[in-house]
C-alpha positions in Angstrom: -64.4 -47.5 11.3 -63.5 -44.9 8.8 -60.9 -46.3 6.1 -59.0 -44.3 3.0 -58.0 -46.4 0.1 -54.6 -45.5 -1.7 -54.5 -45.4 -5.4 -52.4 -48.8 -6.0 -55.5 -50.5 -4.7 -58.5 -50.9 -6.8 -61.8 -48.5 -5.9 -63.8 -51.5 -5.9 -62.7 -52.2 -2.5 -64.6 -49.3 -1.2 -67.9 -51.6 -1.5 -66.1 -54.5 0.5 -65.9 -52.0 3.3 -68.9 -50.2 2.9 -71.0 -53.8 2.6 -69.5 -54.5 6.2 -70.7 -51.3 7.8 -67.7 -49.1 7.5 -67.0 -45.5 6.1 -64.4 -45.9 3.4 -63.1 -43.7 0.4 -60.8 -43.9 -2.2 -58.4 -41.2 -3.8 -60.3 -40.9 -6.8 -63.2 -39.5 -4.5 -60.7 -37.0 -3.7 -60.1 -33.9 -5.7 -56.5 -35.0 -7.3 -57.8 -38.5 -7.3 -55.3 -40.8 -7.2 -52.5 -37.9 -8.1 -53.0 -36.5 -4.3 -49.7 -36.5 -2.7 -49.5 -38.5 0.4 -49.2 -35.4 2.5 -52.7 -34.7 1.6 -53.7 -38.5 2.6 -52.1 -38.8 5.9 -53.6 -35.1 6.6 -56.9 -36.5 6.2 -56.4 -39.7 8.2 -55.1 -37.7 10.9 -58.1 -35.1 10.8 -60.9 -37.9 10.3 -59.6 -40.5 11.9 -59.4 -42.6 9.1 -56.9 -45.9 8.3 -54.9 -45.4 5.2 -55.0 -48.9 3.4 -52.2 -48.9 1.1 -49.4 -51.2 -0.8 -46.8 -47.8 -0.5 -44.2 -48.6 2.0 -43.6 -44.9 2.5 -46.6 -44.7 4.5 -45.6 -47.2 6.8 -41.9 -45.1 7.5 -43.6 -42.3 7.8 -45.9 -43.7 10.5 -43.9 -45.0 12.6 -41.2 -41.8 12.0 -44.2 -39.3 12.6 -47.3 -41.0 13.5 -48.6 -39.9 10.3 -51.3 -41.5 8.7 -53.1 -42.2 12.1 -53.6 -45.8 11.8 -53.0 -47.8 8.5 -52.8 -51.3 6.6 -49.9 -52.3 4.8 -50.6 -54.6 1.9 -48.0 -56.7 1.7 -48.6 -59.0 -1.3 -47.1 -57.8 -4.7 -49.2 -57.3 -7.4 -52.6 -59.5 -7.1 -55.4 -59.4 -9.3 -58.3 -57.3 -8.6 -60.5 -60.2 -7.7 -58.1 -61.9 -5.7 -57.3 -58.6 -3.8 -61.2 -58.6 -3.5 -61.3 -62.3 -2.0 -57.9 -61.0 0.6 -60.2 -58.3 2.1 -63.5 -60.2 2.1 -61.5 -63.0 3.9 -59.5 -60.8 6.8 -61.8 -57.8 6.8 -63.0 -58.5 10.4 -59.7 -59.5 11.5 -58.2 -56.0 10.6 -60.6 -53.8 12.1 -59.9 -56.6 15.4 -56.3 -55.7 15.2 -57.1 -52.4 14.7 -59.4 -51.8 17.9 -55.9 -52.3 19.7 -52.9 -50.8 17.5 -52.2 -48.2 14.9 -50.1 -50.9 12.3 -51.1 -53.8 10.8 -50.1 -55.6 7.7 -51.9 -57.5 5.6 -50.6 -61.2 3.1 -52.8 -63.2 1.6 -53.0 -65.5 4.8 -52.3 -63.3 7.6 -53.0 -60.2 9.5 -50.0 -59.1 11.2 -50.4 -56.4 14.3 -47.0 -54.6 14.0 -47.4 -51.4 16.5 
């Protein structure tokens, strides 16, 4: 699975995904880094099918309003250290791209992974 991290989550998390097998980026691989608009995010999800994994709530509106990014993860945990952030996606990393296989939304606590649509 392909994945694109948004810039309120730390880059290390590329490795997490990449360790398990999966394509991901961050937006400082992109060329605004982490100033690219979200237009220029959910235009790449859509375009490589990638999930937009993200703590921004205005991607979730705008998925379910326009479809757009194509799939994506809601963090929903306030601000977390980076290592326990780490430990949160080590933990449910298989669980997500589960949910995923069969909807476009899921969000993500510290305990649970949530499929929403």
């Amino acid at each position: 699975m392909k994945f694109l991290i948004d810039a309120h989550l730390p880059p290390g998390l590329r490795s997490i995904f990449q360790a398990a097998g999966h394509d991901a980026i961050h937006t400082l691989d992109m060329a605004d880094q982490n100033a690219s608009p979200d237009g220029a995010l959910n235009e790449i999800s859509v375009n490589e099918m990638r999930v937009v994994v993200t703590k921004d709530t205005d991607f979730y509106y705008s998925h379910l309003l326009h479809g757009r990014p194509w799939k994506l993860v809601l963090v929903r945990t306030g601000n977390l250290g980076v290592k326990a952030t780490k430990l949160m996606f080590e933990t449910h990393l298989d669980a997500i791209v589960t949910a995923l296989e069969s909807c476009t939304l899921v969000e993500l606590d510290q305990q649970n992974v949530m499929m929403i649509s």
